[in-house]
FIGU-427393 format. One line per 8 residues: number of its first residue (from 1); their letters; for each residue x, y, z of C-alpha. Coordinates in pm, whole numbers, m for minus. Layout:
N
NUM = a = X Y Z  ...
This chain:
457
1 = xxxxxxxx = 8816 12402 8627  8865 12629 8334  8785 12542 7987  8969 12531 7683  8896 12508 7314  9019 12250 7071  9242 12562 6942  9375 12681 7241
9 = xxxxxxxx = 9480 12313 7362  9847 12293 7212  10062 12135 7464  10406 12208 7391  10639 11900 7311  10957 12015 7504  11287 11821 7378  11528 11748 7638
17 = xxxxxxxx = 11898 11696 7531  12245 11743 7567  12419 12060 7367  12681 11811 7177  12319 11653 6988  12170 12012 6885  12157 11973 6547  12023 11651 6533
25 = xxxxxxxx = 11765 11783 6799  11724 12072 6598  11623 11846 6252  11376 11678 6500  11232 12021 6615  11144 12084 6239  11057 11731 6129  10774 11801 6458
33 = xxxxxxxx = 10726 12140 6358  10645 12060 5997  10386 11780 6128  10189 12042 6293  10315 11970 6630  10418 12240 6877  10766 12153 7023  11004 12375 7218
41 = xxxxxxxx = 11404 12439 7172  11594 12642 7396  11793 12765 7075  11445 12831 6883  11204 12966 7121  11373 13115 7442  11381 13509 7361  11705 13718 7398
49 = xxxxxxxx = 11648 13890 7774  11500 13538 7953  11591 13361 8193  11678 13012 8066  11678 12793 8362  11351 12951 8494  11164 12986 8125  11270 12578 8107
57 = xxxxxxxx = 11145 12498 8476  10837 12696 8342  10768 12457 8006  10869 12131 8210  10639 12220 8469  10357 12241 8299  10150 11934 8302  9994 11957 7988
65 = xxxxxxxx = 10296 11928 7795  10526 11671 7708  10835 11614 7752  11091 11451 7506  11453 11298 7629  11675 11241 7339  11888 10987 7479  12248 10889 7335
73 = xxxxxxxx = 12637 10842 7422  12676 11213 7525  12347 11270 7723  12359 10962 7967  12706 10975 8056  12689 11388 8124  12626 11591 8421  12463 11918 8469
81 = xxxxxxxx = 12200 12082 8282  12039 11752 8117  11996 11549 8423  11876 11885 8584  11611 11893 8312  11531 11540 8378  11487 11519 8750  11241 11817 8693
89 = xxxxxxxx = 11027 11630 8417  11045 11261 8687  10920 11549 8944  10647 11613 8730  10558 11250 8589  10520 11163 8952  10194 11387 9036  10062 11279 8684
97 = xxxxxxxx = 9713 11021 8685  9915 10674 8618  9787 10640 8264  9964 10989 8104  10189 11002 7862  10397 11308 7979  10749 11183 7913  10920 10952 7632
105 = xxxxxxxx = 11239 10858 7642  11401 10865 7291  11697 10778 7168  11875 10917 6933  12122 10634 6914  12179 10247 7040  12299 10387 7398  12241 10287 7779
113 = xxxxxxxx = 11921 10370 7908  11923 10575 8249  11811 10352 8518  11555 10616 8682  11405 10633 8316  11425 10272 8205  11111 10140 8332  10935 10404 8065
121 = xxxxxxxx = 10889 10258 7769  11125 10408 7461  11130 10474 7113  11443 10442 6930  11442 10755 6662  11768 10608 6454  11485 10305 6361  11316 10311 6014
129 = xxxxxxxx = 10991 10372 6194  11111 10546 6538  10979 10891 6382  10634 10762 6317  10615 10551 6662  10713 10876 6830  10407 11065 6656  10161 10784 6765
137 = xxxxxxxx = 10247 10839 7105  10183 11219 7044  9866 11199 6872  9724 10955 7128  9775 11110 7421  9686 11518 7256  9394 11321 7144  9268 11197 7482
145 = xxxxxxxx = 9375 11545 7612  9194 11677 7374  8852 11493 7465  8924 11581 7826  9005 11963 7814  8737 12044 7639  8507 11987 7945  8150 12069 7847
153 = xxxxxxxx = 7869 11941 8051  7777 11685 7860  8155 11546 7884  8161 11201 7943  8309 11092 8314  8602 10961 8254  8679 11261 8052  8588 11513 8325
161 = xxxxxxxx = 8790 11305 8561  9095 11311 8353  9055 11724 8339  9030 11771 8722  9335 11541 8761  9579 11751 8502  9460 12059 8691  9519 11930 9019
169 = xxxxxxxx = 9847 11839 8862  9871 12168 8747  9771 12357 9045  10027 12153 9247  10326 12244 9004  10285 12581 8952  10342 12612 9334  10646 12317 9319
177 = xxxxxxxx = 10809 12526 9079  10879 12851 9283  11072 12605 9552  11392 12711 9600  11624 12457 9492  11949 12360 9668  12248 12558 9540  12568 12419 9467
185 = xxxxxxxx = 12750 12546 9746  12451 12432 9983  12557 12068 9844  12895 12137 9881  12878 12217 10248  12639 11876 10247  12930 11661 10081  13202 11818 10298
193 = xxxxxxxx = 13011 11701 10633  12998 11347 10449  13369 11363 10422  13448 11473 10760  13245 11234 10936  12987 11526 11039  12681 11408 10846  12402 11150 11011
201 = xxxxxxxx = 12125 11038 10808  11761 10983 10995  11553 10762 10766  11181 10791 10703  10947 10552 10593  10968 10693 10208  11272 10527 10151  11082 10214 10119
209 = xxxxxxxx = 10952 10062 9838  10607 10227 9764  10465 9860 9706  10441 9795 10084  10226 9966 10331  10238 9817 10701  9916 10019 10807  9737 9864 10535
217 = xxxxxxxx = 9896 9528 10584  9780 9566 10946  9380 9648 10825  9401 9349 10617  9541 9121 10911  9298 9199 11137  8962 9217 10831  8950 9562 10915
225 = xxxxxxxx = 8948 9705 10566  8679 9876 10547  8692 10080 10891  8712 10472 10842  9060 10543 10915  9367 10737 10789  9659 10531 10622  9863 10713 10960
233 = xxxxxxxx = 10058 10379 11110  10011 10591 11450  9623 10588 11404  9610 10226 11281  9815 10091 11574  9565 10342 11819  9235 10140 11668  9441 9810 11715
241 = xxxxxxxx = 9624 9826 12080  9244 10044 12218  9082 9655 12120  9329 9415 12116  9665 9385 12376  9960 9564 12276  10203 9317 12309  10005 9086 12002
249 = xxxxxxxx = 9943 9334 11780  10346 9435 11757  10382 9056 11776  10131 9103 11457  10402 9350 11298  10723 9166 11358  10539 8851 11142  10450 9119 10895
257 = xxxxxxxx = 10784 9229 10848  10945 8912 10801  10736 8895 10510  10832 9212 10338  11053 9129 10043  11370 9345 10131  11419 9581 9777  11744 9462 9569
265 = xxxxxxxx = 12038 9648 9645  12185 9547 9312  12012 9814 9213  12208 10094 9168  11930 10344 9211  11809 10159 9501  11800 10408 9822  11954 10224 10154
273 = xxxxxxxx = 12270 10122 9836  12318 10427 9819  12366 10497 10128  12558 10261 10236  12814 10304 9925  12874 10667 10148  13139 10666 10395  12900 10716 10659
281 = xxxxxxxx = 12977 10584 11059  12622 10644 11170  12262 10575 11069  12004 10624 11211  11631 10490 11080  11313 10515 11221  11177 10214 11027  11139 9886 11216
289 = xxxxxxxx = 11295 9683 10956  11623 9539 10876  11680 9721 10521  11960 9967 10630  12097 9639 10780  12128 9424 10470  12215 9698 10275  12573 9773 10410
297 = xxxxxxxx = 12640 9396 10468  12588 9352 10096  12805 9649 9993  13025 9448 10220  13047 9725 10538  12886 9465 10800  12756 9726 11074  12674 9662 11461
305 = xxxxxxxx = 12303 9750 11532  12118 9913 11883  11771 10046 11946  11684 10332 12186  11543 10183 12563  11228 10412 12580  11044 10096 12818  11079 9907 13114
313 = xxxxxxxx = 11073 9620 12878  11378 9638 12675  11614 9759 12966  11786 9462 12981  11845 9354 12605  12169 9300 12615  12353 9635 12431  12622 9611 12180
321 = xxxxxxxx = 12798 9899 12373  12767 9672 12661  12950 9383 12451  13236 9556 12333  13291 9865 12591  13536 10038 12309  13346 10019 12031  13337 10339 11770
329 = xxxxxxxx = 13183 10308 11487  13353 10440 11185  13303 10399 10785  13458 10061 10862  13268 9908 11114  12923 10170 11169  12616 10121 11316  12228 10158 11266
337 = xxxxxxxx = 12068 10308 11556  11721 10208 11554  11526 10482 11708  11169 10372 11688  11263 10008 11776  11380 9702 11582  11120 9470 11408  11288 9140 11551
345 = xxxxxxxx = 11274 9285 11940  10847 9363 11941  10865 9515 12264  11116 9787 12147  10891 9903 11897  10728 10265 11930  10374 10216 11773  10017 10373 11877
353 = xxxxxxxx = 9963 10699 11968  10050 10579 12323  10360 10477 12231  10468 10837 12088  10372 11005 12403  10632 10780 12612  10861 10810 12389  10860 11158 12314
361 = xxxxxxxx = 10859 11213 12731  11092 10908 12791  11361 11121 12506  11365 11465 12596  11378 11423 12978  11635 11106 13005  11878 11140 12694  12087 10916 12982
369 = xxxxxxxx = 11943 10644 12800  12040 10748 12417  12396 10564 12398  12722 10816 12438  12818 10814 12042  12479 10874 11928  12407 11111 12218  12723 11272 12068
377 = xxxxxxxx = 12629 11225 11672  12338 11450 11746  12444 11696 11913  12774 11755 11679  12659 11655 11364  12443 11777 11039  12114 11521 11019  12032 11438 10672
385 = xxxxxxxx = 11630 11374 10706  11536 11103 10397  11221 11011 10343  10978 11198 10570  10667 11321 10594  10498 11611 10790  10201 11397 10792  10349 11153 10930
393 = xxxxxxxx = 10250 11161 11307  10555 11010 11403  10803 11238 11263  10586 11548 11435  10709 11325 11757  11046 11304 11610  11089 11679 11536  10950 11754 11914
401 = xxxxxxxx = 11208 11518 12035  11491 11632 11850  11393 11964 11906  11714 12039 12127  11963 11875 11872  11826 12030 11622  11899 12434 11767  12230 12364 11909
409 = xxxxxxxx = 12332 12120 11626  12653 12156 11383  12635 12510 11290  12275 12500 11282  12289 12329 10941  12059 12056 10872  11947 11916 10528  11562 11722 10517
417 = xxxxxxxx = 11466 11588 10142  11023 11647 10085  10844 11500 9815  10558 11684 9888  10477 12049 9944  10270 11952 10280  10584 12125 10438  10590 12449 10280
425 = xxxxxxxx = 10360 12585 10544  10582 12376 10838  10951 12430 10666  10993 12762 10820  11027 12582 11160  11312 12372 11037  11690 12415 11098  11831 12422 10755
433 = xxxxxxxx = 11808 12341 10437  11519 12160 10204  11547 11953 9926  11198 11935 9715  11181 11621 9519  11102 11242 9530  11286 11047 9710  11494 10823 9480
441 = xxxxxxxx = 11591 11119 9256  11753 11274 9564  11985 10998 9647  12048 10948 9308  12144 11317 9250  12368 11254 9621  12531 10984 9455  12620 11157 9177
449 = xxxxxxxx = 12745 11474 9357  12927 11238 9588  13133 11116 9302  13204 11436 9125  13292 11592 9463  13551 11254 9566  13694 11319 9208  13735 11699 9214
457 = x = 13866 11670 9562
C-alpha cells in the first residue's frame, strides 16, 4: 500500500448538481474553497480540451474523495447527466468499508429526497446551520482519512485496516471505471424488445434482499457454522445431501423459505415491482421463492406459474399447460417459469452439486420437457440476465444449459446486468451486451428509460 503525507492527502469534494442550480453550486464551491477545502466544479476545474464525462467518471471514481449531491426541485425530478453522476457515486459507495462517509446528500432546498439516496442521512444547506453541519461531516471523515493514509509502522490497527480497505476500493474502481457502459441506442434496442414482446428476463439470486442468505440459513439450521465452506448454495447443499437424505434437507429449505419476509413492493425502487410494472408475458427466475409471484399479483397482473420436470419425481405434478390446453401468456395474464424448481414443490428443486449435473444433462438432451411457449421464448427472444453471478455455480450450469439459446437466440442480442467485475475475464463468452452496476440501480435506471421511451414513443 503506498503512503501518503498529511500534504498530499486532499481528497477532492466533488459537487454533484443539476445545470439550472450553478450558481448557487458555484457560491458553495467558494464558501468550501475559502474554508480550505478542495472541491471540484465542472465549470471551475475541467480544462478547455477534456473530456467531461470521462474527467467526471475519473473524480467520482476515486475513493478517496467525496462526493456532494445538491438536491432540489430541478435535480430530483431531471434526467440525464445528474442521475448519471449519481448512479456512478451509489457504484462507488457500494465497495466502500460500511462506516465511510463518501457521499452526502444535500439539499439545496425543502425538496423530495431520491428514494435510492434516502436512506443516507442529509443535510439541508438552506438551514441556519446546514453550512457548518456539512463541514463537520468533512472534517470528520478527512480527519479519520487522514490518521489512516498516513500508514507508518507504528499505525495503529484499525488505522492500517481502514488504508488497505480504501485501496482495495481503489484498486477495484480504477478497473470499474474503464467498463464500457451501455449506450443509448444499446437501451433503445433493449426497450424496443420490451415493447414487442421479445424480451425475457432470467432472475438471479441478487435480486433479493441482501439481508437473507439461504446457504447461511442452512449452516445455522443444521449447527454447522463453523464448518470450512464457501457461502456457494451448490457447495452447502453438497455437505448437506453427502450426510443427510436429500429429500429432508430440501424439506429443510421449503420451511426456510416460508420464513423469508417477502421485500415490500410498495417500494418503488423495489426490484421484482419493477418488473412486474413492465409489460412483460414471460419470467423466468431461478430462485425457489415466490417473490416474482407476489409481485405481479400486487401490481394487480395475477400470473399462472410452472417449474421445469428435470426428475422422475415431479412428472406428474399436475401442469398449468395441462389445465388450460390454450393458454398464452401475455402482459395480461403471464407466467413465471420456475427453472430451478419452486420452493412449495421440494422435490422440484435443483440443489447440490448432484442436482446441477441432472439438470444440466436432463436440459440440453430432452428440451421435450421445457413447455412449448417457453421452449419458444428462448429460442426467439432477447434474455435479460438480473441478478447473477459468475460465481455462482449454478448460473455456470445455467449458461452451459442455455448454451444453444443463447447462439441462435433473437439476433444474437442478449443483455446480463454484473455488479461485480468477476466477469470481466468470463464476459467475452457472452452473447451480448453487459450492464456493470448494482443491481437496484439497474432496474431503477430500466424503469426510468422505460418511461421516457413509452412517452417519446
Amino acid at each position: 500500500m503506498p503512503k501518503r503525507s498529511h500534504s498530499e492527502y486532499k481528497p477532492r469534494i466533488f459537487l454533484c448538481h443539476a445545470s439550472e442550480d450553478k450558481p448557487q453550486v458555484q457560491k458553495l464551491y467558494r464558501m468550501l474553497k475559502e474554508a480550505g477545502y478542495h472541491p471540484w466544479l465542472d465549470i471551475e476545474d475541467l480544462l478547455p480540451g477534456q473530456d467531461w464525462e470521462t474527467e467526471i467518471k475519473k473524480v467520482i471514481r476515486d475513493p478517496y474523495n467525496i462526493v456532494v449531491v445538491c438536491l432540489s426541485k430541478n435535480s430530483v425530478t431531471k434526467r440525464g447527466v445528474v442521475q448519471k453522476e449519481i448512479k456512478w457515486a451509489l457504484d462507488v459507495l457500494d465497495q466502500m468499508p460500511e462506516d465511510t462517509i463518501y457521499l452526502i446528500p444535500a439539499r439545496l432546498e425543502a425538496c423530495h429526497v431520491p428514494e435510492r439516496l434516502s436512506k443516507i442521512h442529509w443535510v439541508d444547506l438552506f438551514e441556519k446551520h446546514g453550512l457548518e453541519k456539512l463541514k463537520q461531516a468533512l472534517n470528520s471523515e478527512i480527519h479519520k482519512r487522514l490518521g489512516s493514509t498516513v500508514v507508518e509502522d507504528s499505525a495503529p490497527e484499525s488505522a492500517k485496516e481502514t488504508s488497505a480497505q480504501l485501496y482495495q476500493a481503489q484498486k477495484y474502481l480504477s478497473q470499474y471505471s474503464h467498463l464500457p457502459e451501455v449506450q443509448d441506442n444499446e437501451w433503445e434496442l433493449l426497450l424496443g424488445r420490451i415493447r414487442d414482446g421479445t424480451c425475457v428476463p432470467v432472475l438471479g439470486p441478487g435480486i433479493h434482499p441482501k439481508t437473507f442468505s439461504l446457504a447461511r440459513e442452512l449452516l445455522k439450521q443444521y449447527q454447522l457454522e463453523s464448518v470450512n465452506v464457501s457461502d456457494s448454495l451448490t457447495d452447502v447443499a453438497q455437505l448437506l445431501v453427502d450426510e443427510y437424505e436429500p429429500s429432508a434437507v430440501k424439506k429443510t429449505v421449503q420451511d426456510l423459505l416460508t420464513q423469508a419476509v417477502p421485500p415490500d413492493f410498495t417500494e418503488t425502487n423495489e426490484p421484482h415491482r419493477i418488473l412486474a410494472d413492465l409489460p412483460l408475458s414471460i419470467y423466468i427466475t431461478t430462485n425457489y421463492d415466490n417473490f416474482m409471484v407476489q409481485a405481479l399479483e400486487n401490481r394487480n397482473r395475477p400470473p399462472k406459474y410452472e417449474f421445469f420436470r428435470w426428475n422422475r419425481f415431479i412428472y406428474e405434478e399436475t401442469s398449468v399447460f395441462q389445465l388450460q390446453d390454450d393458454f398464452d401468456p401475455s402482459p395480461e395474464e403471464p407466467i413465471v417459469f420456475f427453472l430451478y424448481g419452486r420452493g412449495d414443490v421440494p422435490e422440484s428443486l435443483v440443489l447440490s452439486a448432484d442436482d446441477d449435473t441432472d439438470f444440466v444433462v436432463k436440459f440440453t438432451n430432452d428440451q421435450a420437457l421445457l413447455p412449448p411457449v417457453i421452449r419458444t421464448a428462448l429460442a426467439s427472444s432477447s434474455l435479460l440476465f438480473i441478478g447473477h453471478s459468475f460465481r455462482d455455480k449454478k448460473f455456470q450450469s445455467l449458461m452451459r444449459s442455455l448454451r444453444v439459446f443463447l447462439e441462435r437466440g433473437f439476433g444474437g442480442f442478449h443483455f446480463f446486468q454484473f455488479s461485480s467485475l468477476e466477469a470481466i475475464r468470463k464476459s467475452k463468452q457472452l452473447h451480448g451486451i453487459i450492464y456493470w452496476g448494482e443491481t437496484e440501480t439497474f432496474v431503477t435506471e430500466l424503469r426510468d428509460r422505460w418511461s421516457q421511451f413509452t412517452h417519446a414513443n
